[in-house]
C-alpha positions in Angstrom: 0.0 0.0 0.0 1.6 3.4 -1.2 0.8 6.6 0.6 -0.3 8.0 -2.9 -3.0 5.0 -2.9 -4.3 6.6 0.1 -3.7 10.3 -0.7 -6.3 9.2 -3.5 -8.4 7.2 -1.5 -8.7 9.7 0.9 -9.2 12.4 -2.0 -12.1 10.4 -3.4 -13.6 9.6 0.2 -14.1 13.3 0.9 -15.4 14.2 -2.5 -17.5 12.1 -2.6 -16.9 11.5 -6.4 -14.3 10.1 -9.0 -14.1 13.0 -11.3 -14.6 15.8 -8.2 -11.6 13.8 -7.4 -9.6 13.9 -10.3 -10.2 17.1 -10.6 -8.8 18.0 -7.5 -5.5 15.8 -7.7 -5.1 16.5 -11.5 -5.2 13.4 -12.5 -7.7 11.9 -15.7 -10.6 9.7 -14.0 -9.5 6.1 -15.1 -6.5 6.5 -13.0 -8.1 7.3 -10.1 -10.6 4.8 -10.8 -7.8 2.4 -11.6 -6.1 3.3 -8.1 -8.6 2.5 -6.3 -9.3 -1.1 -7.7 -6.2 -2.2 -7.1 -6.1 -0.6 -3.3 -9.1 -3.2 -3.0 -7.9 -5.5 -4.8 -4.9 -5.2 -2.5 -6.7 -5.2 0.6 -9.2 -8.0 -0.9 -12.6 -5.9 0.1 -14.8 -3.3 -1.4 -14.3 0.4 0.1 -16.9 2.3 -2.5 -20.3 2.0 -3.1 -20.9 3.9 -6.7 -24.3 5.6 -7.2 -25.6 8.0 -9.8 -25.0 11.0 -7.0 -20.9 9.7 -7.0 -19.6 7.1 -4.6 -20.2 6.2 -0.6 -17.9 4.6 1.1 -18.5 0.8 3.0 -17.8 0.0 6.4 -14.4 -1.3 5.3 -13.8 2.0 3.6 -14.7 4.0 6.6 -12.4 2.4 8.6 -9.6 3.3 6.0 -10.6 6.5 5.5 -10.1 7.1 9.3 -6.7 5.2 9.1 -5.7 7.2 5.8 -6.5 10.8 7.6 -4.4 9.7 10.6 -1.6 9.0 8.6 -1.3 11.1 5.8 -1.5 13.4 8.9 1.6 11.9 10.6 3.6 11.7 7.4 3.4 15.2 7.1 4.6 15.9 10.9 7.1 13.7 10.3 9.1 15.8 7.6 8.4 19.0 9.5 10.4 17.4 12.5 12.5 15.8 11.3 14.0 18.5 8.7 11.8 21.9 9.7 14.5 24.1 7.2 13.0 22.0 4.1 9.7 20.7 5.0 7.2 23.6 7.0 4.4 22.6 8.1 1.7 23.9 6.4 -1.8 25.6 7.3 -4.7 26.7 4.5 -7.4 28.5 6.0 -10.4 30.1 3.8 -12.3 33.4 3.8 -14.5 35.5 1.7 -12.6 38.8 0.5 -14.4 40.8 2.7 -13.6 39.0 5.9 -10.1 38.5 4.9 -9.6 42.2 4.3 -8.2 43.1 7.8 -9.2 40.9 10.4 -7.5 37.9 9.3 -4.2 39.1 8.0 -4.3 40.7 11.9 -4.2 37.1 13.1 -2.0 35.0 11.2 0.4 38.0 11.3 0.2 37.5 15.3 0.1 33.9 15.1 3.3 33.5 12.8 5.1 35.3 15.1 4.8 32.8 17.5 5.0 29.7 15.2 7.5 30.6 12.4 7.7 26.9 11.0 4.5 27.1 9.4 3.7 28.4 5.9 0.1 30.1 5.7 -1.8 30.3 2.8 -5.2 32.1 2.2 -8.2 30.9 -0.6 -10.6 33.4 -1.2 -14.1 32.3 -3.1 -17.7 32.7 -2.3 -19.2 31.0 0.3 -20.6 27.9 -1.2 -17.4 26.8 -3.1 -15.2 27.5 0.0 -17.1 25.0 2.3 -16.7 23.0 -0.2 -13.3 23.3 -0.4 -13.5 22.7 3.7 -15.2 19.3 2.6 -13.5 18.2 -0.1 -10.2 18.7 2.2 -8.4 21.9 -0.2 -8.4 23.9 3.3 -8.0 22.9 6.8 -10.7 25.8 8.0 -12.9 28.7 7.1 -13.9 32.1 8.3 -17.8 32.4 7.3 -20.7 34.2 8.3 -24.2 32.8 8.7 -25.1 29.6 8.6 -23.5 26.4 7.9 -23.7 22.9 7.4 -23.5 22.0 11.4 -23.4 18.4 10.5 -20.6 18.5 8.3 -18.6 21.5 10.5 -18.3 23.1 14.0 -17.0 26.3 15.4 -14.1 26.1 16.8 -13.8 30.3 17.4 -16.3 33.2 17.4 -15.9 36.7 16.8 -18.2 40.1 15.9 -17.5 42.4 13.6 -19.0 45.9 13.3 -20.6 46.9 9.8 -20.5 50.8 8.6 -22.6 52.0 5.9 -20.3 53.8 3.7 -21.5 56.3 0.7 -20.2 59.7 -0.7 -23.5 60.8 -0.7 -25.9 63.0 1.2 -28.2 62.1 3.8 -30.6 63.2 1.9 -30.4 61.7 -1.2 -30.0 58.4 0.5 -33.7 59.3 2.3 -35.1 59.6 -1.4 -33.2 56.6 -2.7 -31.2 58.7 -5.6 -28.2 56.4 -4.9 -26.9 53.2 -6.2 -26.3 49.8 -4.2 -23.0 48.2 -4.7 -22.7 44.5 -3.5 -20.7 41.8 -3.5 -21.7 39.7 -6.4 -22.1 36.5 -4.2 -25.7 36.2 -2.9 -24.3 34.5 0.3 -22.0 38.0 1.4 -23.7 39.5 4.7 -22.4 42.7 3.8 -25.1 42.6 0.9 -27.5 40.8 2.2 -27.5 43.8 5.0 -27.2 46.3 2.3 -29.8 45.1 0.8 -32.3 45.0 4.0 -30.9 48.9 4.5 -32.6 49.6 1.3 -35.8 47.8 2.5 -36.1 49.1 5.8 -35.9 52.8 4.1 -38.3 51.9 1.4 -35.5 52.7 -1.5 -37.4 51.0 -4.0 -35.7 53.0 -6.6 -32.5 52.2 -6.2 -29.9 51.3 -8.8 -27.6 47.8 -8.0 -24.6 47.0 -9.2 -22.6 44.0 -8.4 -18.6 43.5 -8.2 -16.8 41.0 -7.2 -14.1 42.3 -4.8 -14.0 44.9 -2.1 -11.8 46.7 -3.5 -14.2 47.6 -6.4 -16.7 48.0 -4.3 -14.8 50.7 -2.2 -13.5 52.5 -5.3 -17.0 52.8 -6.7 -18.1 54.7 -3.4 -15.0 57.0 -3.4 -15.7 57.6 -7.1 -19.6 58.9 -5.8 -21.0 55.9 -8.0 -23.4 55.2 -4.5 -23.1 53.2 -1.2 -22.3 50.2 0.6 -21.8 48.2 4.0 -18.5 47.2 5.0 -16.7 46.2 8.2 -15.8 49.1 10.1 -12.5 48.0 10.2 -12.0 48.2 6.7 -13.0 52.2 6.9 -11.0 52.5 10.6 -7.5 51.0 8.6 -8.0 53.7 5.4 -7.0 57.0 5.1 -8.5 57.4 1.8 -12.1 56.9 3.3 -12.2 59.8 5.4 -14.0 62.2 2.5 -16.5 59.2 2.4 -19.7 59.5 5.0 -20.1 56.5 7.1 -22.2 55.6 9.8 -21.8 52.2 12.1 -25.0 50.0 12.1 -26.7 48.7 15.5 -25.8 45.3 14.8 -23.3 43.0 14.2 -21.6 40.7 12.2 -20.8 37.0 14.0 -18.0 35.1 12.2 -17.3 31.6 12.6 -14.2 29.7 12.3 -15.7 26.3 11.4 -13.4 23.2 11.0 -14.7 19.8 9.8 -16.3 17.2 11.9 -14.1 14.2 12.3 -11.4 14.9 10.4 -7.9 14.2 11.7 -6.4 17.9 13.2 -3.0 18.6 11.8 -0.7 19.8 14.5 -0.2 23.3 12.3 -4.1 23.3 12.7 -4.6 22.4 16.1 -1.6 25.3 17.1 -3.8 28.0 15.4 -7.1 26.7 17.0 -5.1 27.1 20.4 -4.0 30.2 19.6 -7.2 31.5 18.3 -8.6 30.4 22.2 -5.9 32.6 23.6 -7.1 35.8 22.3 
């Protein structure tokens, strides 16, 4: 049994499908298909189930798939300790552009200072397609807002952030609805969603939307006097460039979860950032 078998395995297992699989690993689908018959075949058992919907995995596979997390896991540490100048550990954590905008950079910046052997990376996508990245196994957490699959994930860490609504125009004007909305172009952002409810709850029927699909845009179309959005206040708190723009903080708040997922083997790089995440 080669560690690739089970790097595959394991790939397939939390995809829930050949091709998601191949996909993910780069690999054409025979292969992966062929892999896998000749890890049973190996192992003299059947470990998937295949269905319309993809593949489930048997009670034998189950068991492997807990074995192959637990491993793949430890053959990982092992590099990182035994030769930590080639071989970092590594740590992938997910977030929407607008969470990641300050909040999270704040973080890893404070939590690489304590554990300099581990290389960070950041993926940033809409909210569906990072949880399933979470799921398929891409990243080792994710910073979301709302609500989650609770069967799949649990919080692990919990903070609040405070929304401004940010425009260049007048009070006025925003009273009579002679603005335009810009939003994040995924439906699932709570910054739009809450923009959006703004315009409801001040009956700005009217109102002209237009969608982009970074913050960045978004905050150049205000300072440009295109119209108005919501943001975390600690987007407007960290820019000079904002202060010409009017702003005012909403009464609530937005909750952001850092979710892991259920039952998967914690790599040490992960389980050093929950700990640290606790410590704040």
């Amino acid at each position: 049994m080669e560690s690739q078998d089970l790097r595959i395995f394991k790939c397939v297992a939390e995809a829930k499908s050949l091709s998601k699989a191949a996909g993910v690993l780069g690999y054409v689908q025979p292969h992966i298909s062929q892999r896998i018959k000749n890890l049973e075949e190996e192992l003299d058992t059947k470990l998937l189930i295949r269905t319309n919907r993809g593949v489930t995995l048997t009670n034998e596979g189950e068991a492997l798939f807990d074995y192959a997390q637990r491993i793949l896991c430890l053959m990982e540490e092992v590099k990182a300790e035994v030769n930590p100048n080639k071989f970092k550990r590594s740590l992938i954590i997910g977030a929407s552009q607008t969470i990641s905008a300050i909040k999270i950079p704040s973080l890893f910046s404070s939590f690489l200072k304590e554990q300099q052997n581990i290389e960070v990376k950041i993926k940033t996508d809409r909210k569906q397609a990072l949880q399933e990245m979470l799921s398929y196994g891409e990243i080792d957490g994710l910073f979301l807002s709302g609500i989650y699959n609770e069967a799949q994930f649990e919080t692990v860490y919990h903070y609040a952030e405070k929304m401004v609504l940010i425009s260049p125009l007048s009070a006025e004007r925003v009273e009579t609805g002679q603005l335009t909305l810009l939003i994040n172009s995924d439906v699932n952002c709570i910054y739009r969603n809450r923009l959006l409810a703004f315009s409801k709850e001040h009956h700005i029927h009217k109102a002209n939307i237009m969608e982009f699909d970074s913050l960045e845009a978004i905050l150049q179309g205000v300072r440009d006097g295109i119209g108005m959005s919501v943001v975390p206040a600690s987007v407007v708190n960290s820019r000079g460039d904002m202060k010409s723009i009017e702003y005012q903080e909403l009464s609530e708040d937005v909750h952001i979860d850092f979710v892991v997922k259920k039952g998967k083997q914690r790599s040490q790089s992960l389980k050093k950032f929950i700990h640290f995440l606790g410590s704040l």
